[in-house]
C-alpha positions in Angstrom: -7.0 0.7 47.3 -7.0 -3.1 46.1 -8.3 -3.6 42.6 -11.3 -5.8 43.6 -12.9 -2.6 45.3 -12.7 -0.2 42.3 -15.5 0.2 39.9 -15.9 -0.7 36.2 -15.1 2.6 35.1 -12.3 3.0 37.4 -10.6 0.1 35.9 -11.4 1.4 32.7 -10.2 4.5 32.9 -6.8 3.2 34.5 -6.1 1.2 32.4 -4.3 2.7 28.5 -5.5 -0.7 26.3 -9.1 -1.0 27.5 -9.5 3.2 26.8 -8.0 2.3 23.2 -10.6 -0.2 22.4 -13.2 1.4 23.6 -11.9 4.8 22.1 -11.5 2.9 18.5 -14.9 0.7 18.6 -16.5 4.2 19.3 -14.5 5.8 16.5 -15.0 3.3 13.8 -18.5 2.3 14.0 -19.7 6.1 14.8 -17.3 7.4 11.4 -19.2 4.4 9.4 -22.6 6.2 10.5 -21.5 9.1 9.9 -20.5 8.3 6.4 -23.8 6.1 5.5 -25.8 8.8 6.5 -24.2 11.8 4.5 -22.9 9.8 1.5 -20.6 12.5 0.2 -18.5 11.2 -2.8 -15.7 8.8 -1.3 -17.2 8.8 1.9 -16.6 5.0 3.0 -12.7 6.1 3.3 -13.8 8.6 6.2 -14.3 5.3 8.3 -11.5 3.7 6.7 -9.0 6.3 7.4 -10.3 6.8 11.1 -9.8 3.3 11.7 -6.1 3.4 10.5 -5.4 6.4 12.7 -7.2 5.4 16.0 -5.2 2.1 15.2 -2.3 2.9 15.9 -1.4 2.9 20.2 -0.5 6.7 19.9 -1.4 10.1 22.4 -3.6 12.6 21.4 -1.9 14.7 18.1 -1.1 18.4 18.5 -3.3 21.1 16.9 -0.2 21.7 15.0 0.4 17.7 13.9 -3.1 18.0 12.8 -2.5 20.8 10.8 0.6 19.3 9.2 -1.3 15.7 8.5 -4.0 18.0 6.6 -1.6 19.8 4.3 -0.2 17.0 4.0 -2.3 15.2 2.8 -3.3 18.1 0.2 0.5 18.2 -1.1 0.5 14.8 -1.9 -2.6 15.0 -4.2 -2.0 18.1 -5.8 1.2 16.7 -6.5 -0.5 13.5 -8.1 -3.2 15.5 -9.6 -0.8 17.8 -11.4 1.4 15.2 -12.4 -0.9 13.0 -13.6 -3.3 15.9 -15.6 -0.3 17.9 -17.1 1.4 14.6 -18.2 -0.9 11.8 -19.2 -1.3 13.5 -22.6 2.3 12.8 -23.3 2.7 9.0 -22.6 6.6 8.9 -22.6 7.4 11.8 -21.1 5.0 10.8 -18.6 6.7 7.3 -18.2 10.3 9.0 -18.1 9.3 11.2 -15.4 7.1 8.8 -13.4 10.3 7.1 -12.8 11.8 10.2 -10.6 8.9 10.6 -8.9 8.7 7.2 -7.5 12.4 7.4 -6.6 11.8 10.8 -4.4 8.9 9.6 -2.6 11.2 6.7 -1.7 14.4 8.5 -0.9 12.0 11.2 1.2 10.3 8.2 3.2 14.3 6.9 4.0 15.8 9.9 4.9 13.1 10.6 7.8 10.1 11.9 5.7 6.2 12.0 6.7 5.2 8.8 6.5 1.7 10.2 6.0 2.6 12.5 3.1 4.9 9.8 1.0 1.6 7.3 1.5 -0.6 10.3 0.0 1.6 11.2 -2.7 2.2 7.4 -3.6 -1.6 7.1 -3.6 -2.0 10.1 -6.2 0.9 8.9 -8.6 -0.8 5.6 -8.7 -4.7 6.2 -9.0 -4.9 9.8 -10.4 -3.2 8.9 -13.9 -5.3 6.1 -14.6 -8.7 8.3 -13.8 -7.2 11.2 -15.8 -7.1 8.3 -19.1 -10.8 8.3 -18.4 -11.5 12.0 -17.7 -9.7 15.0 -16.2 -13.2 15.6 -14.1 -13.0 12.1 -12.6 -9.6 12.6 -11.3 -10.3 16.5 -10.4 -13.2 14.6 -8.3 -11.6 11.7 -7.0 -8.8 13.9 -5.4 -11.9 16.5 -3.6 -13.4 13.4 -2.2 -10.3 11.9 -1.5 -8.9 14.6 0.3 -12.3 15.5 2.2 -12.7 11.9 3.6 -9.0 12.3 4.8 -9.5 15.2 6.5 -12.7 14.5 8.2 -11.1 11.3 9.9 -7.8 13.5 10.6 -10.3 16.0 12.8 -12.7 13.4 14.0 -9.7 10.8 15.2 -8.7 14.2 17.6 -12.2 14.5 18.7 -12.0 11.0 19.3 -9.4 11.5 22.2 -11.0 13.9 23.2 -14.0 12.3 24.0 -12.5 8.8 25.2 -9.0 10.3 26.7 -6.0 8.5 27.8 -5.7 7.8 31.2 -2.4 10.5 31.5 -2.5 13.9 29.4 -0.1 13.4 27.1 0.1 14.2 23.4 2.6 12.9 20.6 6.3 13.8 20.8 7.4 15.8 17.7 9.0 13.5 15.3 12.9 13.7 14.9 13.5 16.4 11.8 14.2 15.6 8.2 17.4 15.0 7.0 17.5 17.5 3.9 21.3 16.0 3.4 22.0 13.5 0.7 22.1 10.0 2.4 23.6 7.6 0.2 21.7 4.4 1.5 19.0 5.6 1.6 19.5 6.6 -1.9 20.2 3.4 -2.5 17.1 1.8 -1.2 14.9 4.2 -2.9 16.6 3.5 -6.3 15.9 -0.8 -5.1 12.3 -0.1 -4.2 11.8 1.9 -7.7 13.1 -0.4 -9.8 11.2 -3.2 -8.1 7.9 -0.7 -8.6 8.3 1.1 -12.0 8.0 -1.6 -14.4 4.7 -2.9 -12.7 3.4 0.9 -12.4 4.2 1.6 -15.8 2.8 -1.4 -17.5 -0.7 -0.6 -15.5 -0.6 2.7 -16.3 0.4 2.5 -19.8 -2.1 -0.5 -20.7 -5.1 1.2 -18.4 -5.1 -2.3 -16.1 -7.9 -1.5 -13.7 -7.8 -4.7 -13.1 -4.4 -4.7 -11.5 -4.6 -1.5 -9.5 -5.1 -2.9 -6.3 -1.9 -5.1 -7.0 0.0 -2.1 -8.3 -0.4 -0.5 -5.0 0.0 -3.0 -2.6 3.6 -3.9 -4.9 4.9 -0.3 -4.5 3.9 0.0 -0.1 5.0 -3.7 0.0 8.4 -2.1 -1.1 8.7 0.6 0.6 11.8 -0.8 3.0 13.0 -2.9 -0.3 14.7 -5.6 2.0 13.5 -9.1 0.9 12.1 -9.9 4.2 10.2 -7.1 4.8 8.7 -6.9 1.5 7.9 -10.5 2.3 6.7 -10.1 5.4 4.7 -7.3 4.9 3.1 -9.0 2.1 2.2 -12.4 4.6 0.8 -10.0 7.2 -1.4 -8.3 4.6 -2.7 -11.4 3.5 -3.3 -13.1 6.6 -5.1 -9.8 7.8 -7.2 -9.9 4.7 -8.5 -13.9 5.1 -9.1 -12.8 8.7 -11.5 -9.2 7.9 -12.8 -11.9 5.0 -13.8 -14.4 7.4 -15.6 -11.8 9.8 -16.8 -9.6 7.0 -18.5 -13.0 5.8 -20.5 -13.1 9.0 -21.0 -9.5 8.5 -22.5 -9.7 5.5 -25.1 -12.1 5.9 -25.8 -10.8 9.3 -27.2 -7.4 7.7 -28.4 -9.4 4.7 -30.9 -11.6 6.8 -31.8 -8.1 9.1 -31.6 -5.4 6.8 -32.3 -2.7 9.1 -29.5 0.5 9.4 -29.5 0.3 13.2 -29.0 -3.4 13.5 -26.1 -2.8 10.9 -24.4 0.1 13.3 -24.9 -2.3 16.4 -23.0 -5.0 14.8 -20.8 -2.4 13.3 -19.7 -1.2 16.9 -19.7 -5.1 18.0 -17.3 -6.3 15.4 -15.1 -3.2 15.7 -14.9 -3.7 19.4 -13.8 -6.9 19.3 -11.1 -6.1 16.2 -10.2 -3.2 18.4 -9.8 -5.8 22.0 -6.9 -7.7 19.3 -5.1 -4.6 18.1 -4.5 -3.4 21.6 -3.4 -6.5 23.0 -0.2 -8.3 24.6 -0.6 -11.3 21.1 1.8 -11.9 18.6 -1.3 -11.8 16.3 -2.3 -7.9 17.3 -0.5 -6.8 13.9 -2.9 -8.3 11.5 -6.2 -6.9 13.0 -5.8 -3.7 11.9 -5.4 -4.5 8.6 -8.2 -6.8 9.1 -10.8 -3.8 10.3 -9.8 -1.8 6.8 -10.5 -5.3 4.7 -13.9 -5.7 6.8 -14.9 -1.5 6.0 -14.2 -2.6 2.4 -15.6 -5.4 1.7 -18.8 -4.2 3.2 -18.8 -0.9 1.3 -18.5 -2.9 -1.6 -20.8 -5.3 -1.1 -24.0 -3.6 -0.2 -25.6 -3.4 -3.7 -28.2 -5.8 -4.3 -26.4 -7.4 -7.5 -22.9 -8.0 -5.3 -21.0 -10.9 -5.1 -19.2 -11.2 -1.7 -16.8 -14.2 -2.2 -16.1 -12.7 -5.7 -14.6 -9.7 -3.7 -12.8 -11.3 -1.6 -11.3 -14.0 -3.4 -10.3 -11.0 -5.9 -8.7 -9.3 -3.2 -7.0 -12.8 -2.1 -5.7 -12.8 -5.6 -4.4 -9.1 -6.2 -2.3 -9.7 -2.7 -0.4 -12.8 -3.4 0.1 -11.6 -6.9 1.9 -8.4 -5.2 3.5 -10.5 -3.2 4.7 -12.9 -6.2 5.8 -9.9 -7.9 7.9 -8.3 -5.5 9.8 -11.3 -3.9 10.8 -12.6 -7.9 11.8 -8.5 -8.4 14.3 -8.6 -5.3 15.7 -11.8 -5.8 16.9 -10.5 -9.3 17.7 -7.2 -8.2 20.1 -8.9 -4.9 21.4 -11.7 -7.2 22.6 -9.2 -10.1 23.0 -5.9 -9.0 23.0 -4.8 -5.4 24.7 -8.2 -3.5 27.4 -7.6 -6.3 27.7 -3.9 -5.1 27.7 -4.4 -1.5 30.6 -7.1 -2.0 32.5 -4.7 -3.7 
């Protein structure tokens, strides 16, 4: 049968990209109402997290993946939560130890470890100790909302495929095992990525730098493969995906500012996430940053719906917290390569 005669939705379904769009526009906007409606404590990362999943040109997950993602995702904060409550009270203890726990989320990620579960117990190690400084409750509560919101978009993502299928019924392969053997470069570029991370992590920690959280955390994902050139280039293709969400989260923002009305927002919710979603899951060189660029839009627009917010203050702040990470990292692997691990490699 030639193409010309088959119907929209026969096309549609036929075709894997144009069922991932559609499948992620769906996703995303529906999540964000979702979350607006119910409010529950941390719930703009329930749209944030569902956009990261249905992001990613993947089958349908496994009842058991699922179930893995979920405890997951609980290890990693319990980890961070009792890290961060049973040590904070003794500031260097807690600094000598911080320093081993960095290192094994690193050396677990390299020697064929969840991805999911070092990103959540990287997460916890970072935000939970500076929360516990404040209060034990906040941290307690951050990690409940935290985890909830995770788990909602984990569950909803699957309902998601199941709603908007894939063309073939397939689901994700099982992912190769972990290697519980010692692996000595991968040792190696855990203890590279640590050293590049501790001394900003501790100096945030230690001082209570709110300010520099959100460079603190893109400094330690930006090294997570220590080479120079992918800590560079991951911190280029975060900062080009965030002047991109900026530029359309501008638009956004005035848009729902000049119509303030929830179901105008959700149309133009759908509408901008459909067309994010059209460049994620296409054949361009410039698909990798849009995904990125969706989370940036979800944030600045959480952030920015009070009526005392300052739009460009956000974003240029967020410009700023990037490039800094960026600065940071590049100047702590130069050093690192020009007097320590060239010199060993030559040997």
């Amino acid at each position: 049968m030639s193409t010309n005669t088959l119907s929209w939705w026969e096309r549609l379904t036929g075709d894997a990209n144009s069922i991932r769009q559609v499948r992620f526009a769906l996703g995303v906007s529906t999540s964000a109402t979702i979350a607006y409606t119910f409010n529950w404590p941390l719930a703009f990362l329930f749209p944030i997290f569902t956009c990261l999943l249905l992001s990613f040109p993947i089958p349908r997950m496994a009842p058991k993946q699922i179930g893995k993602m979920m405890v997951d995702t609980l290890k990693g904060f319990a980890f961070g939560l009792v890290f961060s409550v049973s040590l904070t009270r003794f500031p260097i203890l807690f600094l000598i130890l911080m320093f081993p726990a960095l290192f094994y989320c690193y050396y677990y990620l390299n020697r064929g470890g969840s991805f999911w579960l070092t990103l959540m117990s990287m997460l916890s190690l970072l935000i939970l100790p500076m929360l516990t400084y404040t209060a034990e409750g906040l941290a307690i509560g951050f990690s409940m909302g935290f985890v909830v919101s995770a788990w909602a978009a984990i569950l909803y993502t699957f309902i998601m495929h199941v709603l908007v299928p894939d063309p073939q019924h397939i689901t994700l392969p099982e992912k190769p095992g972990f290697q519980d053997v010692y692996i000595p470069i991968a040792a190696q570029f855990a203890l590279k990525s640590t050293l590049v991370a501790f001394p900003i992590v501790a100096y945030c920690i230690t001082f209570a730098r709110m300010d520099l959280l959100l460079t603190m955390i893109f400094a330690a994902i930006f090294t997570l493969k220590p080479e120079l050139s992918a800590g560079k280039d991951a911190g280029r293709n975060s900062l080009i995906s965030t002047i991109i969400g900026g530029c359309v989260a501008f638009v956004f923002y005035w848009a729902i500012v000049a119509v303030p009305i929830f179901a105008f927002f959700i149309i133009l919710y759908f509408a901008i996430a459909l067309y994010m979603g059209s460049n994620i899951f296409s054949t361009s060189p410039k698909a990798k940053y849009f995904g990125s660029a969706m989370t940036c839009i979800i944030v600045l627009i959480n952030g920015n719906l009070g009526a005392d917010s300052d739009f460009l203050s956000s974003f240029i702040s967020r410009i700023f917290y990037i490039s800094l990470a960026i600065l940071y990292i590049v100047a702590a692997l130069k050093v690192l390569d020009a007097f320590w691990f060239n010199k060993k490699a030559a040997q």
